[in-house]
FIGU-409470 format. One record per residue (C-alpha): x, y, z. Coordinates in steps of 0.25 Angstrom, whole numbers. Layout:
// residues N
atom east->X, north->Y, up->Z;
...
***
This chain:
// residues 563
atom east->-438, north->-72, up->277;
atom east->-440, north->-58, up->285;
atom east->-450, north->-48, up->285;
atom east->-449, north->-34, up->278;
atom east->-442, north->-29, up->291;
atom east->-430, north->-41, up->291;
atom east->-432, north->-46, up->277;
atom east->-422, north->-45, up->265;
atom east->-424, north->-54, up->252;
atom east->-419, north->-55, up->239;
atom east->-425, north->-45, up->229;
atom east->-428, north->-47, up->215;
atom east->-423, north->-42, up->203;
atom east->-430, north->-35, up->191;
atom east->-434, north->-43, up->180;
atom east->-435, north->-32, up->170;
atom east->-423, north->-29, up->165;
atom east->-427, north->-14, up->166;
atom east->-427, north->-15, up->181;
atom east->-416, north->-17, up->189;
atom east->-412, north->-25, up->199;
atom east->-416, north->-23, up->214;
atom east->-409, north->-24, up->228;
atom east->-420, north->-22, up->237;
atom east->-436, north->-25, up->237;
atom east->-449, north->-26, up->245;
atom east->-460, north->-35, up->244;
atom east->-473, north->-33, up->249;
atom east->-480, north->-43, up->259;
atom east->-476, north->-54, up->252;
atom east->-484, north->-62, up->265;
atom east->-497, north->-59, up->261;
atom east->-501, north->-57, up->275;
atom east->-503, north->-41, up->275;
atom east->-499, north->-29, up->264;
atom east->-487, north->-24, up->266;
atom east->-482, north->-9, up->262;
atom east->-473, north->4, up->263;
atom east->-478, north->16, up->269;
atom east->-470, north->30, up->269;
atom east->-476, north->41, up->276;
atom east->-481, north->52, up->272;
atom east->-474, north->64, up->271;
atom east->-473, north->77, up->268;
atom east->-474, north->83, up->254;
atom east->-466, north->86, up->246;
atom east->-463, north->71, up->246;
atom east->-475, north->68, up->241;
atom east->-483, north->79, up->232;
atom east->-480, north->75, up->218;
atom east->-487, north->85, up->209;
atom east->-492, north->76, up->198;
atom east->-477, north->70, up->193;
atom east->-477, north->55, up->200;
atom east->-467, north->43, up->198;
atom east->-468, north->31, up->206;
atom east->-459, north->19, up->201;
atom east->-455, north->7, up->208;
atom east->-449, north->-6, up->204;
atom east->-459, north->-18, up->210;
atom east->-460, north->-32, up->207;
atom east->-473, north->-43, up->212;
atom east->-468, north->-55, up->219;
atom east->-474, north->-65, up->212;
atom east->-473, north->-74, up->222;
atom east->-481, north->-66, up->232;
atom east->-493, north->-68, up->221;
atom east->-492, north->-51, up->222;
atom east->-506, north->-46, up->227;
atom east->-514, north->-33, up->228;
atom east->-508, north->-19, up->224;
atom east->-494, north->-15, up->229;
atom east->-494, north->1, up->228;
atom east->-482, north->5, up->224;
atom east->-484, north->18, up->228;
atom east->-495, north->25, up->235;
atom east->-500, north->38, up->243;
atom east->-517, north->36, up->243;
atom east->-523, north->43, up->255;
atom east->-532, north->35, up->263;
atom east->-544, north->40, up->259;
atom east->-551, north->48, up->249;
atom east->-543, north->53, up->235;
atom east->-532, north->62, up->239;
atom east->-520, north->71, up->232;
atom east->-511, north->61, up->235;
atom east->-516, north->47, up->230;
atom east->-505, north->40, up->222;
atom east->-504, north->25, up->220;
atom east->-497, north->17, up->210;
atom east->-498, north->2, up->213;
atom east->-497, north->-12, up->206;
atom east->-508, north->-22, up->208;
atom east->-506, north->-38, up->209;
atom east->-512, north->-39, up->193;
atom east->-499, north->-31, up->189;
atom east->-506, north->-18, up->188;
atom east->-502, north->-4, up->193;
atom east->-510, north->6, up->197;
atom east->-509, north->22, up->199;
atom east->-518, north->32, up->207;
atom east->-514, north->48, up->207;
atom east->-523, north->55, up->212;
atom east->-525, north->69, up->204;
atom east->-521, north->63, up->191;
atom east->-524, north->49, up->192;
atom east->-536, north->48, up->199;
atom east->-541, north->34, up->199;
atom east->-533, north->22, up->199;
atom east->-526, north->17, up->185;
atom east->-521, north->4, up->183;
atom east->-512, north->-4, up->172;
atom east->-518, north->-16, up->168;
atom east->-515, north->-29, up->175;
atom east->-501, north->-34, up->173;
atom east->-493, north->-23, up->170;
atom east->-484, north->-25, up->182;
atom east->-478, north->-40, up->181;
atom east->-480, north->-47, up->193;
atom east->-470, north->-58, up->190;
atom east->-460, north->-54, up->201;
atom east->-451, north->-43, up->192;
atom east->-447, north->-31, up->196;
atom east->-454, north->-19, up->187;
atom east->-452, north->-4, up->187;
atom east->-467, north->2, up->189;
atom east->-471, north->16, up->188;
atom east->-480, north->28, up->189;
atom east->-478, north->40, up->182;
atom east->-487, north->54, up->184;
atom east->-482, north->65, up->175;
atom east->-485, north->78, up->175;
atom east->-491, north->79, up->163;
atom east->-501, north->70, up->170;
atom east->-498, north->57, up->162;
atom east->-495, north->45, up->169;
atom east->-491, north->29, up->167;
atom east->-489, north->18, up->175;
atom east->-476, north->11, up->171;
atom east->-470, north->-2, up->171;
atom east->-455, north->-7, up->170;
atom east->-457, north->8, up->161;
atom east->-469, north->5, up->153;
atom east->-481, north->11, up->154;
atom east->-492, north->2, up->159;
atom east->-502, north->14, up->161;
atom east->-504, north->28, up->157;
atom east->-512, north->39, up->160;
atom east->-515, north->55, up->159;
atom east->-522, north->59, up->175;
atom east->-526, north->74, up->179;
atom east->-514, north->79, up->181;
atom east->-516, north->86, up->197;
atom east->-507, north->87, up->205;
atom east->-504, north->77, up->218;
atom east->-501, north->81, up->229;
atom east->-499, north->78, up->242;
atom east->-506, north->72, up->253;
atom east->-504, north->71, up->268;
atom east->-504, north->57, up->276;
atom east->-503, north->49, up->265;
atom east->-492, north->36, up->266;
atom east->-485, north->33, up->254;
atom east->-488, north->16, up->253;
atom east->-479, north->6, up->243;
atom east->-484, north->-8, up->243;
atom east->-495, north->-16, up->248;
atom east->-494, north->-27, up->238;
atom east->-492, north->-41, up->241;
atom east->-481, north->-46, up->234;
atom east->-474, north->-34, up->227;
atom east->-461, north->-30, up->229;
atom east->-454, north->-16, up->227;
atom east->-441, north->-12, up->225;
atom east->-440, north->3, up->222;
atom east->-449, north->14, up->221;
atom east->-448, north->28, up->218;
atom east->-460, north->39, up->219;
atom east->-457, north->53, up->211;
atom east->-464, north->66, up->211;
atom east->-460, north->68, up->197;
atom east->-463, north->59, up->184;
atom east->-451, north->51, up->182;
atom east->-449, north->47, up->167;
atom east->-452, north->32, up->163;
atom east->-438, north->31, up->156;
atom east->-432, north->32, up->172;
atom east->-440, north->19, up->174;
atom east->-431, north->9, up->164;
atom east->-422, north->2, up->174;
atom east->-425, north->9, up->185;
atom east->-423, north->2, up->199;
atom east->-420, north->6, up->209;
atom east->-424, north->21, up->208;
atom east->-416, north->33, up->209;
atom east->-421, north->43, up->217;
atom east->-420, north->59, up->215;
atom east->-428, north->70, up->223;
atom east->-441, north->67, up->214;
atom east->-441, north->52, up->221;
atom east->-454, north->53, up->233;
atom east->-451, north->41, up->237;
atom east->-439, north->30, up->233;
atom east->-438, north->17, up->239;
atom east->-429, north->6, up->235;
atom east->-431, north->-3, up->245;
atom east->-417, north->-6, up->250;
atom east->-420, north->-5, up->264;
atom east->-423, north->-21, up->263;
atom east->-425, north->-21, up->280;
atom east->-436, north->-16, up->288;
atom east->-447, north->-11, up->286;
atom east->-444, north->4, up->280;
atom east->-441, north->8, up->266;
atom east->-433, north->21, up->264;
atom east->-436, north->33, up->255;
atom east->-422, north->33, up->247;
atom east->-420, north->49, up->249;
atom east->-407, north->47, up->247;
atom east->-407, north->47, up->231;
atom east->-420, north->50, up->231;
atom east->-431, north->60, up->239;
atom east->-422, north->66, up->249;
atom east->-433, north->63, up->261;
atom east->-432, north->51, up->270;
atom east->-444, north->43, up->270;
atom east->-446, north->28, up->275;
atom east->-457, north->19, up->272;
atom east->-461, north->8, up->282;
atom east->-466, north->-6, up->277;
atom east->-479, north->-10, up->283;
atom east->-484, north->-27, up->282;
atom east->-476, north->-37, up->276;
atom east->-463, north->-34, up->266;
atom east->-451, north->-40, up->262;
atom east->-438, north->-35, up->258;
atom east->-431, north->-42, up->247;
atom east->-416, north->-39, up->243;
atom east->-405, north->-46, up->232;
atom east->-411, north->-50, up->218;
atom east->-417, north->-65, up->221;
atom east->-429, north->-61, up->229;
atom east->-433, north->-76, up->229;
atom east->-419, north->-81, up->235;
atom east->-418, north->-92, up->224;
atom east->-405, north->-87, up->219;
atom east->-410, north->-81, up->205;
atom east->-410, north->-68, up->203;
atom east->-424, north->-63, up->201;
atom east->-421, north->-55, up->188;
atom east->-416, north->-71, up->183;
atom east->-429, north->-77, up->190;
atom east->-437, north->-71, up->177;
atom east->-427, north->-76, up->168;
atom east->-428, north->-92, up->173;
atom east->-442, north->-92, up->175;
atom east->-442, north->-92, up->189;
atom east->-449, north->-84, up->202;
atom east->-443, north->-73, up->209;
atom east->-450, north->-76, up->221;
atom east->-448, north->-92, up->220;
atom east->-437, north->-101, up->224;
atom east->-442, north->-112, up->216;
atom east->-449, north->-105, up->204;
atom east->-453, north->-120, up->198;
atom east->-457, north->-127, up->210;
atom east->-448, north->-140, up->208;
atom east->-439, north->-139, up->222;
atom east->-426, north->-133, up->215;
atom east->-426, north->-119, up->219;
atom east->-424, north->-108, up->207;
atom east->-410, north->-105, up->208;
atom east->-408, north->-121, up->209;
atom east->-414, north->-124, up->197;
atom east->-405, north->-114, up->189;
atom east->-392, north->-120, up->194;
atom east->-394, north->-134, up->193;
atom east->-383, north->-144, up->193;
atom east->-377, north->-154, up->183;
atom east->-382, north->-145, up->172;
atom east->-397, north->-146, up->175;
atom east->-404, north->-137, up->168;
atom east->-416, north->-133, up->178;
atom east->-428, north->-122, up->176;
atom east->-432, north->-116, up->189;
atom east->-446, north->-113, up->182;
atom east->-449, north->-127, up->177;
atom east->-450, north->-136, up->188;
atom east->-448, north->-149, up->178;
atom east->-434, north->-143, up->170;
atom east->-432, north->-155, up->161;
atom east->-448, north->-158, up->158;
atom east->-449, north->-172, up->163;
atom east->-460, north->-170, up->173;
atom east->-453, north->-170, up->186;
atom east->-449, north->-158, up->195;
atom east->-435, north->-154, up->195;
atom east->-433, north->-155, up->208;
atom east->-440, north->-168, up->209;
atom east->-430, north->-173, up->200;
atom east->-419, north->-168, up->207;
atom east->-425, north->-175, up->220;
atom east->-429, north->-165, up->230;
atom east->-439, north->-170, up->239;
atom east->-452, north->-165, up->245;
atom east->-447, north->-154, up->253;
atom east->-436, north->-148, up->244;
atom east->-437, north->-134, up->237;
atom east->-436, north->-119, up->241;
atom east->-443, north->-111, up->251;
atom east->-454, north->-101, up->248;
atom east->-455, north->-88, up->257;
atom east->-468, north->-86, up->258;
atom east->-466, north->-70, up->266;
atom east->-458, north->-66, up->252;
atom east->-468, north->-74, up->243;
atom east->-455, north->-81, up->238;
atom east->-460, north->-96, up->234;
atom east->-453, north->-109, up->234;
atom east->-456, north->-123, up->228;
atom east->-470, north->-126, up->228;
atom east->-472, north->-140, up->235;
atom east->-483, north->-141, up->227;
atom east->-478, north->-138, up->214;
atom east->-465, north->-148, up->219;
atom east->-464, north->-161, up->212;
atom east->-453, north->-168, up->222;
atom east->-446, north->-180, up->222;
atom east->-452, north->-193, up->229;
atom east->-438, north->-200, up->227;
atom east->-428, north->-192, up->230;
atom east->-416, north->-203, up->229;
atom east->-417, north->-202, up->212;
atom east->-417, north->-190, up->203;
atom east->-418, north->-186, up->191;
atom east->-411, north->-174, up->182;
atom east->-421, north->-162, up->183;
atom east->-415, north->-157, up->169;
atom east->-415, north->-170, up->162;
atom east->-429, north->-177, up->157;
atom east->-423, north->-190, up->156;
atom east->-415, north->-192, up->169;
atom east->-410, north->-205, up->169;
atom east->-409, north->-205, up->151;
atom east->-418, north->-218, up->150;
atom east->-428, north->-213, up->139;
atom east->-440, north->-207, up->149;
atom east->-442, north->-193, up->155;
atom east->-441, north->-192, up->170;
atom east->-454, north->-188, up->170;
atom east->-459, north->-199, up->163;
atom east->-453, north->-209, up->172;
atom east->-457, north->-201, up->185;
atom east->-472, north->-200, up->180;
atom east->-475, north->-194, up->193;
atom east->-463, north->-185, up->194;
atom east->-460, north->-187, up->208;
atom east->-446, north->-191, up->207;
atom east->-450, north->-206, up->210;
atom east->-449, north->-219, up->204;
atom east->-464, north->-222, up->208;
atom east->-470, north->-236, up->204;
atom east->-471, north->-238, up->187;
atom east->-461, north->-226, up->184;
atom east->-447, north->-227, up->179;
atom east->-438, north->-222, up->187;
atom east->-432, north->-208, up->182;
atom east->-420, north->-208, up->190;
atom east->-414, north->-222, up->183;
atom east->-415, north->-225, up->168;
atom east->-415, north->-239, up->172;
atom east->-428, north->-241, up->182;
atom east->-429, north->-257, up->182;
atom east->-414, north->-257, up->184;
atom east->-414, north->-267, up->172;
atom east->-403, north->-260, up->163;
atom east->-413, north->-254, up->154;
atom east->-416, north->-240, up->153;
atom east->-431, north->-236, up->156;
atom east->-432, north->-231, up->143;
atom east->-427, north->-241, up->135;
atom east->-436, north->-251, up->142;
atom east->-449, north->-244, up->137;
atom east->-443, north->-243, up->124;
atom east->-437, north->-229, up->122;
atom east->-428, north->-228, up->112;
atom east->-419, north->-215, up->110;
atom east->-430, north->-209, up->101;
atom east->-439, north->-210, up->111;
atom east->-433, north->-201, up->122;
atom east->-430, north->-186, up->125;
atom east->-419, north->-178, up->124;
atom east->-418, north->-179, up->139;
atom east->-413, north->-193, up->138;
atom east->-398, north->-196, up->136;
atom east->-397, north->-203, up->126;
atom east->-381, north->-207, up->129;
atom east->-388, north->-214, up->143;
atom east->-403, north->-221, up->137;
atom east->-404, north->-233, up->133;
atom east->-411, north->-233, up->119;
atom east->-422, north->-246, up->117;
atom east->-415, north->-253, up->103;
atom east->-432, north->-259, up->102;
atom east->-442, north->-251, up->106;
atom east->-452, north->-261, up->105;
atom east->-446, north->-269, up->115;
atom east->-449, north->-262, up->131;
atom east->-446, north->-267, up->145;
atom east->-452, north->-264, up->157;
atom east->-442, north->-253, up->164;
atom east->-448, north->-256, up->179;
atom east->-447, north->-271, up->178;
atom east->-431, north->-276, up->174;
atom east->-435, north->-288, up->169;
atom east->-446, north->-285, up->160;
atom east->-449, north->-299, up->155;
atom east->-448, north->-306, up->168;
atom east->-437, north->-317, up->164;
atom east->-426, north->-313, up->175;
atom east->-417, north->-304, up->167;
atom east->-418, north->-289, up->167;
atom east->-421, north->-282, up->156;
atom east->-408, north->-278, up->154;
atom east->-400, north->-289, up->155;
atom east->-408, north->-296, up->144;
atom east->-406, north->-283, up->136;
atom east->-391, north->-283, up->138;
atom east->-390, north->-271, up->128;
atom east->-399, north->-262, up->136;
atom east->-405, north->-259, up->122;
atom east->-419, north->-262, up->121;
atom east->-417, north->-274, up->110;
atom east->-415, north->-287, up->112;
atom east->-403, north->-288, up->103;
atom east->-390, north->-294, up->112;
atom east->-384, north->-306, up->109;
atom east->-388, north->-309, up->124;
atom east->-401, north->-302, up->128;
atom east->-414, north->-307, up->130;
atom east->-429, north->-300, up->129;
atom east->-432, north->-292, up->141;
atom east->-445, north->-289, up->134;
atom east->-457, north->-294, up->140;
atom east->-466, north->-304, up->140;
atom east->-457, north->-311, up->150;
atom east->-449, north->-321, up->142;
atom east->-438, north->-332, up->149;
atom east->-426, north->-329, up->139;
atom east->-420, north->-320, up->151;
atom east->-413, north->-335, up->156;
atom east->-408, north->-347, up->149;
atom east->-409, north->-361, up->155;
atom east->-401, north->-370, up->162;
atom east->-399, north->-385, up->156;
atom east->-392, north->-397, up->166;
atom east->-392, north->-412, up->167;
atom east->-405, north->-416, up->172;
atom east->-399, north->-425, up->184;
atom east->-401, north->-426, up->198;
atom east->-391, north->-419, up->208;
atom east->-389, north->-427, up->220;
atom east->-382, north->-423, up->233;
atom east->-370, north->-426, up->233;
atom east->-367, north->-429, up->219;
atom east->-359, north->-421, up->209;
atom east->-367, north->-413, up->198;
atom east->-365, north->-404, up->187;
atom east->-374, north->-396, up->179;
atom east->-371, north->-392, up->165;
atom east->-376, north->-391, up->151;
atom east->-385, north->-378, up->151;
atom east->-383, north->-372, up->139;
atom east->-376, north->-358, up->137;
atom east->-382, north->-348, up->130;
atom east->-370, north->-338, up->131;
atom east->-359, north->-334, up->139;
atom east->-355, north->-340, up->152;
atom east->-366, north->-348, up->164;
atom east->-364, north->-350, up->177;
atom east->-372, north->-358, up->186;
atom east->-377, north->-351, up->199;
atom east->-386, north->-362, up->211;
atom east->-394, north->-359, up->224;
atom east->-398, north->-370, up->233;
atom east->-410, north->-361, up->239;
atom east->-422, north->-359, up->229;
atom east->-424, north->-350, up->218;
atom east->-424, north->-337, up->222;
atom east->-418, north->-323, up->217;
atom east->-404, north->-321, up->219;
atom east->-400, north->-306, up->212;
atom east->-384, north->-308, up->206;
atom east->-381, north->-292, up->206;
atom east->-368, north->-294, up->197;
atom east->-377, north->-300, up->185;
atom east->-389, north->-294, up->191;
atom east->-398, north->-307, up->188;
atom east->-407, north->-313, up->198;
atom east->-404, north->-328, up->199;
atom east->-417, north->-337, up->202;
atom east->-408, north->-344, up->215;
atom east->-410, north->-340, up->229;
atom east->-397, north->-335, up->235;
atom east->-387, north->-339, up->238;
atom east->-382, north->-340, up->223;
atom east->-370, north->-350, up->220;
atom east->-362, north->-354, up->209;
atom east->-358, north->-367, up->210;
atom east->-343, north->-367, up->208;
atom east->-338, north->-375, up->197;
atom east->-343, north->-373, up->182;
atom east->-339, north->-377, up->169;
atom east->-342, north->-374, up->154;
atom east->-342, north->-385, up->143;
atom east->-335, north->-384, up->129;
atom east->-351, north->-384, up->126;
atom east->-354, north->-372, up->132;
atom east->-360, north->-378, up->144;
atom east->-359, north->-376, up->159;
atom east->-356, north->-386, up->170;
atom east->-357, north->-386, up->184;
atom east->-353, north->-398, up->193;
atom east->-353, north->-399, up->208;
atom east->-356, north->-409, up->220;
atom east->-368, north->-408, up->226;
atom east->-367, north->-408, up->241;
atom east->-374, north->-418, up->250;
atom east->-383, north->-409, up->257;
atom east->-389, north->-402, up->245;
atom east->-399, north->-415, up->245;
atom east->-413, north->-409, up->244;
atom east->-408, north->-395, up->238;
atom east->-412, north->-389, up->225;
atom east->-402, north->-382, up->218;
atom east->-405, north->-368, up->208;
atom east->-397, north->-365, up->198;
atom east->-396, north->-356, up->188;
atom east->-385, north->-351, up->177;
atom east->-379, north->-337, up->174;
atom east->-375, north->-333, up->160;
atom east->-366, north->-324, up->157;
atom east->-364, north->-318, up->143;
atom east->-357, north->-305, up->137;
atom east->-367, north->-298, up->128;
atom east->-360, north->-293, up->116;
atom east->-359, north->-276, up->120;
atom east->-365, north->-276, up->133;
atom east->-359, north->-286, up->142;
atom east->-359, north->-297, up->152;
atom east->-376, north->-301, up->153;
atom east->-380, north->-312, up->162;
atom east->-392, north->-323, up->161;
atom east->-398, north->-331, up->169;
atom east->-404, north->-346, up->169;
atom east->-417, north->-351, up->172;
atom east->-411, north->-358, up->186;
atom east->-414, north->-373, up->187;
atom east->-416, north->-381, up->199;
atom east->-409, north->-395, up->203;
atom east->-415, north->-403, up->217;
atom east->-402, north->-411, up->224;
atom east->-408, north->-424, up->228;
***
């Protein structure tokens, strides 16, 4: 950004619908490190004796960023000491007054109460009227805020006296127009900016936008030349989206959002961001959670640490807030910043994030993956949610309904009950209930129906020697043996996705038959060097579960010692 010599920003527009749109505009000292105003020279009358007919109107608006301070004259000629002819004033105070002085009518200072002039960044019409007849009012956006009856003397003019506009931190002007006559308040409605004619003492529409002199428009209006010079800190502001966020600022007031704040709710996605989200999101750039579940927008969208928009302190133009920033302490998930339910397993985001900060921390849920544990049941359903029992943020086309409530699992550990199967593959149906043809209790406490038993001849292998091993009964479906010679262990079998209780390497045997009884044999000769060498087995059923599909079991391995 670029001081009041170099600088050119992006204006804002008018929020009431009475005032139009503006192109150019000043702020004062936005820095906070000195006043800043206009000064034009004095000059010689007839310029400025007014006799006792006075308008002065200008279209001015508080940055609300700047937290406006003190009292911005928006047009004064107050001599420097003493009460002279020519003390006029009209000025707006940070409470949203405005205040008057003219000296020979209005002696003393009136005031409108606190508030009158909004101080929520949109551009308002203010004005003060002297008539001849000796009433007067202070106006706003055309309304009268204040009124009186003064003396009535004329005012005249008074040398060595400089005309000042500004001085207040955190205002911005646009146009303003000083008349010798009493413009009627019907002139006001839409005004902006002023047209001049040769009762206009002093018109300034600001359109310079460089440097730091402002020009008399005497070409439409007064037909003197006269250039005011800038003194401290001010910055010129052009376009319509003074915050360079990409909405208009007549908009900003519709969405809720700051004029002079890239990041109105303080969640990492700039304004303008937030209102053109893809994929459909519906997103509020003044609410930082959109969808309610607790966690920041952009949080869920997983933006980090330093993500968000620059503030500019010069212009009083704010960014995101680091404070007010929840961000994401895990970056490789996401969830949907206009969905409450992201992963349509029964619970809010929020509720599975407890801590909101887009991690999967130690006894939460993850919110990213409707199946935490990885054990083919849904969060939600493991608790023991049913489709009652959730909100209309869960897709109820993806969630996994629980068929018996009464009945949970634990959705951090997959295999609830501890017997060696996960909780889904004893719940073959994914339902809740222990109804398949197939399935077992995942349910705790731990119980051993997650693996059947092996049954054999009870004789002694010898090295050497031919042996077979049959005669365990099927429950269902088709067995297959599997051996290791190392020791029990835990070999993972990704195509069943079992664990087998046999230290790798894992083999099948070869050669296996099945009974007219049902019964499976293998048979095999032992070779001479195994003497010494205990044998693991264990069997693998296979069975087709009657609308789900193929679902494997394991056996309880048994152990056989080759003499």
């Amino acid at each position: 950004m670029r001081l009041l010599s170099i600088l050119i920003l992006s204006l804002l527009c008018i929020s009431s619908p009475a005032i139009l749109a503006q192109d150019i505009g000043l702020e004062f000292d936005g820095s906070g490190t000195a006043d800043s105003f206009i000064s034009f020279p004095d000059e010689q009358p007839p310029r400025w004796a007014t006799g006792t007919e006075f308008t002065v109107q200008a279209i001015m608006r508080s940055n609300p960023g700047c937290g406006a301070s003190g009292t911005c004259n928006i047009y004064l000629r107050q001599e420097q000491s003493g009460v002279g002819n020519e003390n006029k004033m009209f000025r707006v105070k940070d409470d949203g007054s405005l205040s008057v002085l003219y000296v020979g009518s209005i002696d003393a200072i009136a005031s409108t109460a606190a508030g009158v002039f909004p101080m929520d960044g949109s551009w308002n019409h203010v004005a003060f009227v002297h008539r001849a007849d000796r009433t007067w009012d202070i106006m706003v956006n055309g309304t009268s805020q204040l009124s009186g009856t003064g003396n009535g003397d004329p005012i005249e003019y008074s040398s060595g006296t400089e005309t000042i506009v500004g001085k207040g931190d955190g205002f911005q002007i646009t146009s303003l127009m000083v008349s010798n006559v009493d413009r009627p308040v019907s002139s006001f409605a839409g005004m902006g900016p002023f047209v001049g004619d040769g009762h206009s003492i002093l018109l300034v529409q600001f359109e310079a936008g460089a440097g730091d002199k402002v020009y008399h428009d005497y070409t439409s209006g007064y037909p003197i030349p006269m250039v005011g010079t800038i003194n401290g800190l001010a910055y010129w502001f052009d376009g319509v989206d003074f915050d360079g966020d990409g909405i208009n600022d007549v908009d900003e007031a519709q969405y809720g959002t700051s004029i002079s704040d890239r990041d109105s709710d303080d969640d990492s996605i700039g304004d303008y961001a937030e209102l053109n989200a893809p994929f459909g999101w519906n997103l509020d750039p003044a609410n930082p959670d959109s969808d309610g579940d607790g966690i920041h927008d952009g949080c869920e969208i997983g933006n980090g640490v330093n993500a968000g928009m620059d503030s500019d302190l010069d212009l009083c133009i704010d960014g995101t807030d680091s404070n007010a920033y929840q961000y994401d302490h895990d970056r490789t998930t996401v969830t949907n910043p206009d969905d409450i339910d992201s992963d349509d397993d029964g619970i809010d985001d929020g509720a599975e994030d407890a801590n909101f900060n887009g991690s999967k921390d130690s006894g939460e849920t993850d919110a990213a993956n409707p199946d935490t544990d990885s054990d083919y049941l849904f969060d939600g359903l493991e608790i023991g949610l049913d489709t009652s029992m959730v909100g209309t943020g869960t897709d109820l086309s993806v969630f996994q309904s629980d068929a018996d409530t009464a009945s949970t699992t634990d959705p951090l550990n997959p295999d609830t009950d501890g017997g060696s199967l996960k909780d889904g593959q004893e719940d073959l149906n994914h339902n809740g209930a222990v109804d398949g043809l197939y399935e077992t209790d995942p349910t705790p406490p731990m119980t051993i129906d997650d693996n059947w038993d092996l049954t054999h001849y009870d004789y002694t292998w010898y090295a050497g020697q031919h042996v077979y091993v049959d005669g365990w009964s099927l429950d269902q479906g088709t067995v297959m043996l599997f051996f290791s010679t190392g020791a029990p262990g835990s070999s993972h079998n990704p195509h069943t996705d079992l664990t087998f209780n046999l230290a790798a390497p894992v083999r099948f045997p070869g050669t296996q038959t099945v009974d007219p009884n049902g019964e499976v044999r293998f048979q095999g000769k032992v070779p001479l060097g195994m003497a010494g060498v205990i044998i693991h087995m264990q069997g693998l059923e296979i069975v087709e579960e009657p609308g789900v599909g193929t679902a494997y079991r394991l056996s309880r391995n048994i152990n056989r010692q080759i003499l």
